[in-house]
C-alpha positions, -999 to +999 in steps of 0.1 A: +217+525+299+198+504+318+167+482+301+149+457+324+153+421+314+117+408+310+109+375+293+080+391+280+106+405+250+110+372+237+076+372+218+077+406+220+106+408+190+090+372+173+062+396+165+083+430+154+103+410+130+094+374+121+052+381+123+045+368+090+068+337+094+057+304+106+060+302+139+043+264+151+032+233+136+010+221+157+004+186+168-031+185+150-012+199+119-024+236+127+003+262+121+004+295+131+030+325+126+040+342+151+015+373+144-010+343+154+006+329+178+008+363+196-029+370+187-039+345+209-018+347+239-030+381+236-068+362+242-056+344+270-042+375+288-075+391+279-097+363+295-072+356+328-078+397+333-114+392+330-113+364+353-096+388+382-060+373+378-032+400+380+002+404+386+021+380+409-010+353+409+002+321+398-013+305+367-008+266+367-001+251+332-003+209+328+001+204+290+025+179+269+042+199+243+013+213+222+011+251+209-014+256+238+014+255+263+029+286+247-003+301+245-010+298+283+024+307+291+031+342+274-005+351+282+000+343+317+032+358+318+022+390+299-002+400+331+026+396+352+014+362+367+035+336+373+037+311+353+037+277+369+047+241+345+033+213+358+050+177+349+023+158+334+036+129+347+024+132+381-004+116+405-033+136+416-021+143+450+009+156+438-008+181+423-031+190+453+001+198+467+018+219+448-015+241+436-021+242+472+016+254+481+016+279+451-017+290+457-025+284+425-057+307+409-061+294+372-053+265+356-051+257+320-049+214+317-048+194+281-078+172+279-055+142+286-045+151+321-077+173+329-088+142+347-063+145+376-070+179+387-106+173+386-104+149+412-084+176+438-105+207+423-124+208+460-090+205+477-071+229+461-076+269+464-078+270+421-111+289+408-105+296+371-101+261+354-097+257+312-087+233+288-085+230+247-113+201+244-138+210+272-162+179+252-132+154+266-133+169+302-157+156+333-167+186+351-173+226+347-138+233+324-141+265+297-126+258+264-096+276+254-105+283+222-138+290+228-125+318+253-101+331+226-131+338+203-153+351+230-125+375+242-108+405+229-072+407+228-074+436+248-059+439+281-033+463+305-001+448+303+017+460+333+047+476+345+072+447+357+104+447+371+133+422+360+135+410+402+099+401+395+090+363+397+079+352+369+079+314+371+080+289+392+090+251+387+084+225+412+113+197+416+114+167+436+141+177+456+158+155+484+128+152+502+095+138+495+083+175+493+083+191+462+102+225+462+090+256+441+125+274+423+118+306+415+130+327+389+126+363+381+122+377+346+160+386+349+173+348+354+149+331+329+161+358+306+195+358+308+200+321+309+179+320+275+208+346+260+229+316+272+213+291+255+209+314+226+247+313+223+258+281+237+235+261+209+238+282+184+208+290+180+195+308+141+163+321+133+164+299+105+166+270+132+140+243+129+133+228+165+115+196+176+102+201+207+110+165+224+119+179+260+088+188+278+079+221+284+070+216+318+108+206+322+123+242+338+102+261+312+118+233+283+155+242+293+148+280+282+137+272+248+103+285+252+118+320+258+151+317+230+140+296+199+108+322+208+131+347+204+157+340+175+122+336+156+131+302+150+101+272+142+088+253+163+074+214+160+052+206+188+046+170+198+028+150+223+054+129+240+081+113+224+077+086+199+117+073+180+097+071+149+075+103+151+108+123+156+128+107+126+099+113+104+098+150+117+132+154+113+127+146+078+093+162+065+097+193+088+136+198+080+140+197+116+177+216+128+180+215+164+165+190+191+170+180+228+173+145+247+174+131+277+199+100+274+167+074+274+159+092+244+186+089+222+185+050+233+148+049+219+163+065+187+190+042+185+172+014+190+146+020+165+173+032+140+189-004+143+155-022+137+138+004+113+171+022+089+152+055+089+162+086+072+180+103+100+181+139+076+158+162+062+175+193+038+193+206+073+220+191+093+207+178+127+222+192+163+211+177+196+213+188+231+214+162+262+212+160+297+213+143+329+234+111+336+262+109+303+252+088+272+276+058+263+301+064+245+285+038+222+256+059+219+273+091+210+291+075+183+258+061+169+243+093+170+274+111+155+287+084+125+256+070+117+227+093+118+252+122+110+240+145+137+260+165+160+261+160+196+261+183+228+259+172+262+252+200+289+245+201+325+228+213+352+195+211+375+158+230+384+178+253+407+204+264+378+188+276+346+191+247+341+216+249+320+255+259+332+277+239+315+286+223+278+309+199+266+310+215+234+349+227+232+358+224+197+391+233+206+398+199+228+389+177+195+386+171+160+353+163+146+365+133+126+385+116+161+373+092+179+387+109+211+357+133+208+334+110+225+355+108+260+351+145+259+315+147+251+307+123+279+319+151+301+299+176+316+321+203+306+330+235+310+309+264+325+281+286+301+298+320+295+296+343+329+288+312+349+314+301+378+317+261+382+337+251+410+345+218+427+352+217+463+363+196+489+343+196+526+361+233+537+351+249+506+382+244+489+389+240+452+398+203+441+427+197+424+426+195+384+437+160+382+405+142+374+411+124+406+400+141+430+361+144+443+346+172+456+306+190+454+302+210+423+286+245+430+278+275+403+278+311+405+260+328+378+231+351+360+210+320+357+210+305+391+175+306+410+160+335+434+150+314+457+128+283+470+087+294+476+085+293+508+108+279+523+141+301+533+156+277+556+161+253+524+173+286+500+198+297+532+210+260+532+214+259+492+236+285+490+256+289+521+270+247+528+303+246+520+310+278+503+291+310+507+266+324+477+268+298+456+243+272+448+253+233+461+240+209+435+251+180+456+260+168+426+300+149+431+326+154+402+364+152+395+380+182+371+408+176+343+433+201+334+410+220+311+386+227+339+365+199+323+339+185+350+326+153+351+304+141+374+309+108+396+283+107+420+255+124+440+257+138+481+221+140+476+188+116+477+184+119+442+177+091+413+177+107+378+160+078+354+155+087+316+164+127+326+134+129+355+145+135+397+130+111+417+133+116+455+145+082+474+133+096+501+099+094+486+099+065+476+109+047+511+081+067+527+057+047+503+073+014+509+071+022+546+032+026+541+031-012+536+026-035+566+048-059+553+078-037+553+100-034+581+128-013+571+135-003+537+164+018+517+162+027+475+189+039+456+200+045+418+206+011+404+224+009+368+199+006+338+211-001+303+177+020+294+171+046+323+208+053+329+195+046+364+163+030+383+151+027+415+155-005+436+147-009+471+164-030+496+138-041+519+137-057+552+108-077+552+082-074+585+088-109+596+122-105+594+130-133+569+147-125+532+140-161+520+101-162+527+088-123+526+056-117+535+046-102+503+067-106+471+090-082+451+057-078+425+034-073+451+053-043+464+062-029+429+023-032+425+017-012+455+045+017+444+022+020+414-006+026+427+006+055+444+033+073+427+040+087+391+042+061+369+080+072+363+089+070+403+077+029+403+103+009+420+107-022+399+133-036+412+131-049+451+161-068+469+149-087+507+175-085+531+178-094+563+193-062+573+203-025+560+239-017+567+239+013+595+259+037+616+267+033+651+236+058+654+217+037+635+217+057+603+214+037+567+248+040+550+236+040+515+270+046+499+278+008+506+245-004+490+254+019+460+294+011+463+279-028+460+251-020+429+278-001+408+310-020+416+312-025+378+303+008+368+331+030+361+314+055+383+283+061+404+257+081+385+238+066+356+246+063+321+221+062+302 
């Protein structure tokens, strides 16, 4: 029998079995069961449909992790838009860009980042624009629940195929140019029966949302905790303290991290001695460069929670592997934490390779580098418009699977572990930030000359920027404008999270005889006392 794989499902059961059970607690301390929740992404369907959107328009979504971002994205989803997460991190002109390139036609913005759009709203080809506190909002926005109780919850769901886009997520990418990945209803499904398995995840699960939603639809949660009928705790950014005293008063199960995070939570644990416990033992996922193993033993021996680090990027699910193989350590040994700095082993039905420049396996000696690439159910359709870049993505070294530039060894388990990156790509505190980007806006200012930023180490991003910069009058000692200056000038026009803050004058870049930056030696020089050259954060 065949049944189409529609992400649509995922509230779909919430409702058939768990509609009486709580399903959110919101951030204003509203919570709804999942009858309600339901109820009123039914409303939102209903008002998008009245507004002309149908299936395959893209519906824009720029919200911190509040119940509103579910709301928008099931109803959206249930017309057969597609829904489109927007990090709320970015400037306005990133998002002219990207509501431009996905030809976005509604948008539903928290009050808090409202603002930004409303300073594009002429540029970009958006007509339909609402948020949940219109009163906070410059300009003509309707109010989201003003619409809900306007509207009726009636609307035609319909017919959708599993090949169907159904979201896209925009990443920086090696380029200055954000890309759109898009994923079908099949991908986004299957990948959230992955992370269904892979974290164990129980409808009696209590989860903190800490990992934006924005962030590749929050790793799949908002389609498996969904689901499993599991609670959610909504939040609006992360805060150390905020999360131990929801992990406490909410009984909170299961929660995710970037590596910056589960600093912050050490950090304040050593200052403040919190209760790290409510009546449930405590899981959490991370991602991006490794934790410490420092960290991970904090984390495990003294708040008593268990830790899982997994891997992967926008293009991927995200999610394709997991260090969690019980069967490589005991829980009480300290040699856990050298395998739980690993990225691991691949997700169930997902291929993980490591090849060398032909497209040939590496060796299992943990030696040996080569360009990890993946196979599998959750990997991407494609990029939105633009099938040079999908042809190149998964055709480089080996044909169909997707390159994630990403550099690692493999043990004799098949355990990967990643050493460096082929691409452009800084990861700080678990966001992509393009180099490339970054040079271009150091290149905007007269005083620079030449310029090249890499990943630098960073006890509390795992990595940060830093520019090398070849000053316009050609002298290191006496710049033209100072390292503040041109941090300054990086923050007034990028994401607050892509400033370069750190800035070294030289008198030259090292090149190529054709005159192309080597970067490799600036990075061999800036982690030559790292044990490897990716961030640990």
């Amino acid at each position: 029998m065949h049944k189409p794989l529609l992400v649509t499902d995922f509230l779909d059961r919430a409702r058939d079995y768990y509609g009486d059970d709580e399903a959110v607690v919101a951030t204003t301390g509203e919570r709804f069961t999942y009858d309600q929740l339901g109820d009123r992404a039914d409303g939102f369907s209903a008002f998008l449909a009245d507004r002309g959107i149908e299936k395959g328009d893209r519906v824009a979504v720029l919200d911190p992790n509040t119940h509103y971002h579910l709301e928008a994205a099931y109803g959206s989803m249930q017309l057969g838009a597609i829904h489109t997460p927007l990090n709320y991190r970015l400037t306005p002109d990133d998002f002219s860009y990207i509501l431009e390139d996905a030809g976005v036609d509604a948008i539903y913005a928290d009050y808090e980042y409202a603002a930004k759009i409303e300073q594009v709203r002429d540029e970009v080809p958006t007509e339909t624009f609402v948020t949940n506190d219109s009163d906070a909002v410059e300009g003509e926005w309707e109010d989201f629940d003003t619409v809900l109780e306007s509207s009726t919850p009636d609307f035609d769901r319909p017919e959708m195929n599993e090949d169907d886009v159904t979201t896209i997520n925009y990443t920086s990418g090696t380029t200055g140019e954000p890309k759109g990945v898009c994923r079908t209803h099949r991908t986004e499904t299957l990948h959230a029966y992955l992370v269904s398995l892979h974290q164990n995840l129980a409808d009696d699960d209590i989860y903190l949302w800490t990992l934006p939603m924005f962030h590749v639809n929050g790793w799949g949660h908002i389609y498996a905790v969904t689901g499993m009928g599991a609670k959610q705790i909504c939040t609006r950014g992360v805060d150390a303290g905020d999360i131990f005293d929801a992990v406490q008063s909410e009984d909170v199960s299961y929660l995710c991290g970037a590596p910056t995070v589960l600093n912050m939570l050490v950090d304040y644990y050593r200052e403040h001695d919190p209760e790290t416990t409510g009546e449930n033992d405590v899981r959490i996922a991370t991602a991006g460069s490794a934790p410490p193993e420092a960290t991970i033993r904090t984390v495990e021996d003294d708040f008593g929670w268990y830790l899982k680090h997994v891997y992967g990027a926008t293009e991927t699910g995200p999610l394709i592997t997991t260090s969690d193989a019980r069967r490589q350590f005991d829980d009480d040994s300290p040699d856990r934490f050298a395998v739980k700095k690993r990225q691991g082993l691949g997700y169930l039905g997902t291929e993980i390779r490591v090849v060398d420049d032909d497209g040939n396996d590496v060796p299992r000696d943990d030696e040996t580098v080569g360009e990890v690439v993946v196979r599998g159910n959750q990997v991407m359709d494609r990029y939105w418009n633009k099938p040079e870049e999908t042809e190149e993505a998964f055709h480089d070294r080996v044909d169909g699977y997707y390159h994630t530039g990403d550099l690692a060894t493999v043990d004799d388990n098949g355990m990967i572990a990643i050493q460096d990156r082929k691409k452009d790509i800084i990861i700080s505190g678990g966001e992509n930030i393009s180099s490339i980007e970054l040079e271009d806006t150091l290149f905007d200012h007269e005083a620079v000359g030449d310029v090249a930023v890499i990943p630098a180490p960073s006890d509390r991003w795992g990595e940060t920027p830093k520019a090398f910069v070849v000053p316009s009058n050609g002298d290191p000692d006496d710049p033209p404008v100072s390292g503040d200056e041109l941090t300054a000038f990086t923050r007034e026009n990028l994401a607050d999270y892509k400033i370069v803050r750190k800035i070294e004058y030289v008198e030259t870049l090292p090149t190529t005889a054709t005159g192309k930056v080597q970067k490799y030696e600036l990075r061999e020089q800036e982690w030559k006392d790292e044990d490897r050259m990716v961030g640990q954060g």
